[in-house]
N, C-alpha and C positions, 0 to 999 in steps of 0.2 A: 260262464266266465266271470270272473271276480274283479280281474281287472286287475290284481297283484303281481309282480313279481318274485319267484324264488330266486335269490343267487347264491349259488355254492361261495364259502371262503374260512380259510383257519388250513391249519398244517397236518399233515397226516397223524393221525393217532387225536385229534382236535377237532375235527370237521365241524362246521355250522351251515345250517341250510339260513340264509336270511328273508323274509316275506318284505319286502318294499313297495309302496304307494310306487305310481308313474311318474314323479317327482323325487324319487329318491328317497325318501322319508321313510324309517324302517318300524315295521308294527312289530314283528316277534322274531327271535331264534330257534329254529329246530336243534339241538344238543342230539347228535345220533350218539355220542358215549352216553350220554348220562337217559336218554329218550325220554326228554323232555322240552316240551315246547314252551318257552319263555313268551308271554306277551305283557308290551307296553301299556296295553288296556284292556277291558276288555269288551268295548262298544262295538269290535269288528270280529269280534272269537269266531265266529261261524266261519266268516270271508276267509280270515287265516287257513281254519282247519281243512275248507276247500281248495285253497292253494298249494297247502301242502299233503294233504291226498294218496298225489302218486311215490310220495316219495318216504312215505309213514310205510317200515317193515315191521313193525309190531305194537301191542296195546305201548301208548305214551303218558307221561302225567303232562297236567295243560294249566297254568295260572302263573303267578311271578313265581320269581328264585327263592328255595327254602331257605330260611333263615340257616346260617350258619351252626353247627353245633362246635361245642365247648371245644373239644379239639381245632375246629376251625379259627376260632375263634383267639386261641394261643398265637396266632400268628403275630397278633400286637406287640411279641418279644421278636421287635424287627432289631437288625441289626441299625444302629444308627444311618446307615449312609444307605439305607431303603428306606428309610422311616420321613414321609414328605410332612409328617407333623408341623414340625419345628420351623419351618419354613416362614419366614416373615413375609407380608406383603411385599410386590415389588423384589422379591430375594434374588431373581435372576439381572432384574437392574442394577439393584447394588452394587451384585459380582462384577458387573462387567464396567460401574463406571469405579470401581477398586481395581479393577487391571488395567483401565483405561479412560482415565479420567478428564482427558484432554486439558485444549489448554488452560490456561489460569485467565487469560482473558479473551473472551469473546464477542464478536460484536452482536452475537443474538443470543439468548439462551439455550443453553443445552435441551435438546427436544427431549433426550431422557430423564432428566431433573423434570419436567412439569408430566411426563409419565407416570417414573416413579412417586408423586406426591398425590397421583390422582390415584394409584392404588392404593397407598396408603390413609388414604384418606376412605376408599371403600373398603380397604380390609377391616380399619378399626370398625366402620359402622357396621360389619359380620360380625364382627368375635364379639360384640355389644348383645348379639343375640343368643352369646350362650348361657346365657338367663333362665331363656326359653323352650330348652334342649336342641339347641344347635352347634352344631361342629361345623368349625371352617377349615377348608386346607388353601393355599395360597403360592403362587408361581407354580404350578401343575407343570413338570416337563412332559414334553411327549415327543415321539418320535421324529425325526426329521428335524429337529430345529424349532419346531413350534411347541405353545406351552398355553396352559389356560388362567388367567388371572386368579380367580378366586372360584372355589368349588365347595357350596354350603349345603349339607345335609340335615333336615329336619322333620318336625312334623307337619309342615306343609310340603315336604316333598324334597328333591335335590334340586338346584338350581347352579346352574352354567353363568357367572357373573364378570363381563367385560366392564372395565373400567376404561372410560372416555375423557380426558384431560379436554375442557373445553376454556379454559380461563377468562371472564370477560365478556367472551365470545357468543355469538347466535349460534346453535345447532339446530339444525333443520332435519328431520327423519322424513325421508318419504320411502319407503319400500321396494327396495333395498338398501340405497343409497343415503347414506351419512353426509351432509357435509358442515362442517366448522367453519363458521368465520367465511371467510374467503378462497378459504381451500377447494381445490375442486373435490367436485364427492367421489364416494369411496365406498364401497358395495359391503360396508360394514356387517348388515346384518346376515347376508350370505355366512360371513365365515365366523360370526358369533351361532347362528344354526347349526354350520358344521363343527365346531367346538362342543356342542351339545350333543349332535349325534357319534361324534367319536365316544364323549363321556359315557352315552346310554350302552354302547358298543362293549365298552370296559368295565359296567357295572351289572350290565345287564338286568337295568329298570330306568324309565324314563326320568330324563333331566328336562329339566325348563332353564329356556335362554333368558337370559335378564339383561340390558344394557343397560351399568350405571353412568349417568352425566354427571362429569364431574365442575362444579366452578362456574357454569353458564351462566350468560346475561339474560339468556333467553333459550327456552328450547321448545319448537314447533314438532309435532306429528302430524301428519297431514292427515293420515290414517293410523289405527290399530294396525300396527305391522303382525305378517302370521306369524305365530311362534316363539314370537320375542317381545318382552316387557320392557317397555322402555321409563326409567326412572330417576329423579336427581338425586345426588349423592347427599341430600338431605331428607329423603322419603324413604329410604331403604328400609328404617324401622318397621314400614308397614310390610315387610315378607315377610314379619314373624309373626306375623295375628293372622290370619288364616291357619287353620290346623287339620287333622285326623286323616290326612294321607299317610302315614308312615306312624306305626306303630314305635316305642322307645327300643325295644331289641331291634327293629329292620334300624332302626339310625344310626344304633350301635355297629350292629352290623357292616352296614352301606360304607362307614364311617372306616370302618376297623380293614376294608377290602379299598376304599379309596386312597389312605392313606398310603398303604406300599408300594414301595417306585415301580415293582414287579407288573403290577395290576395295570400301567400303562405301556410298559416295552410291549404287549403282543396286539395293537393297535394296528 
C-alpha cells in the first residue's frame, strides 16, 4: 500500500487519473490520451507508479510536461481578450472600483483602495524581476468568481503570490490562520495552498505558494507554515536569487501556456 490516492477528473475525450497525498495534495497526472504520467517531483516516482499500476493499459512516458514545440508555441498570437499578458496589478480592482466606485465620502476607507495598493505594490516588486528572466501575469481570473493575484514564472521555479494589505498593522501567521491587526483570523493560508494547487492543476508542474505582507508594523510566524512562504513586500527581491529549476525554454514555455485565458476555464 502506498498510501495514495488515484482520483478520476476531466471530460470525456480529456480524462486524468490524479495521485493525491491523504491531505489532498496532488503528486502527478496520469494523461490516458497523451499516456503520460506527469509528476510534480520526483522524490515519490516509485509510490506514484505503484498507485497507478492498475490503471496503466500500456507502456507510458513518466517525467514533467514536454516542452512545447514551435507550433505550440504560436499560440502567443492570442487574440487580445485571451491574452492575460497585459493585465495590470490589481486589474480586476480597478474594474470593479471604475463601475463602482462608491461614495465620494466615507467615514472609513475603502477596503479595496488599500487591497488594490497592496498588489500593486507586489506586482511592481515582480515585474522588477524581469531582469532576471522572469515573467509575471497578474489578476489571474478563474472559474467561479475567484482569481489569483500574481503568477511568476522563472528560474527558480513558478510561484503562486497572495498579496496581503496589512497597513501599520501586526500580522500574525500561525498555520493556517492569518490574522491582521484586530481582525479575527482567517484560514488564509488554506486558500493561498489551494490557489497553488488549482495553478499546478492548469500548468501541469508544480507551483509554490508565496504570501506577500504588505505595509506591516510587524509580522510574526510562529512557525514555517507547510507550503507556503511567507514574505514582506520589501524582501520579495530575494525569489529571484535562487535558480536552476526551470530551464529559459520551460519559462518560456510555462509562461506562453499561463498567459492564455483558455488554460484557466478547464479548472
Amino acid at each position: 500500500m502506498t498510501g495514495l490516492r488515484v482520483v478520476p477528473a476531466g471530460r470525456p475525450g480529456r480524462e486524468r487519473l490524479y495521485v493525491c497525498q491523504r491531505d489532498g495534495r496532488n503528486l502527478a497526472w496520469y494523461d490516458r490520451e497523451a499516456a503520460r504520467v506527469n509528476l510534480l517531483g520526483e522524490d515519490r516516482r516509485d509510490e506514484v507508479l505503484r498507485a497507478l499500476e492498475p490503471f496503466l493499459t500500456g507502456p507510458v512516458t513518466v517525467g514533467p510536461p514536454p516542452v512545447p514545440t514551435a507550433a505550440e508555441l504560436a499560440r502567443l498570437a492570442l487574440h487580445p481578450d485571451d491574452d492575460l499578458a497585459p493585465n495590470r496589478p490589481g486589474e480586476a480592482l480597478l474594474v470593479d472600483l471604475d463601475r463602482a466606485p462608491g461614495p465620494a465620502r466615507r467615514l472609513r476607507p475603502d477596503p479595496r483602495r488599500r487591497a488594490l495598493a497592496a498588489e500593486q505594490a507586489v506586482g511592481a516588486a515582480l515585474d522588477a524581476l524581469a531582469g532576471g528572466g522572469w515573467h509575471t501575469l497578474h489578476s489571474i481570473p478563474l472559474p467561479g468568481g475567484d482569481r489569483l493575484h500574481h503568477l511568476a514564472v522563472g528560474p527558480a521555479g513558478i510561484l503562486c503570490v497572495r498579496s496581503l494589505p496589512a497597513r501599520g498593522q501586526r500580522v500574525l501567521v500561525a498555520d493556517p490562520m492569518v490574522t491582521v491587526g484586530r481582525r479575527e483570523p482567517h484560514p488564509l493560508l488554506h486558500r493561498l495552498r489551494a490557489d497553488a494547487d488549482r495553478a499546478s492543476h492548469a500548468l501541469t508542474a508544480e507551483v509554490h505558494a508565496v504570501l506577500a505582507v504588505v505595509d506591516a508594523a510587524r509580522c510574526d510566524v510562529l512557525a514555517p507554515p507547510r507550503e507556503v512562504r511567507v514574505l514582506r513586500d520589501t524582501d520579495l527581491d530575494a525569489l529571484g536569487r535562487p535558480g536552476g529549476v526551470l530551464k529559459p525554454a520551460d519559462v518560456e514555455a510555462l509562461h506562453a501556456l499561463a498567459r492564455d485565458r483558455h488554460t484557466w476555464l478547464r479548472l
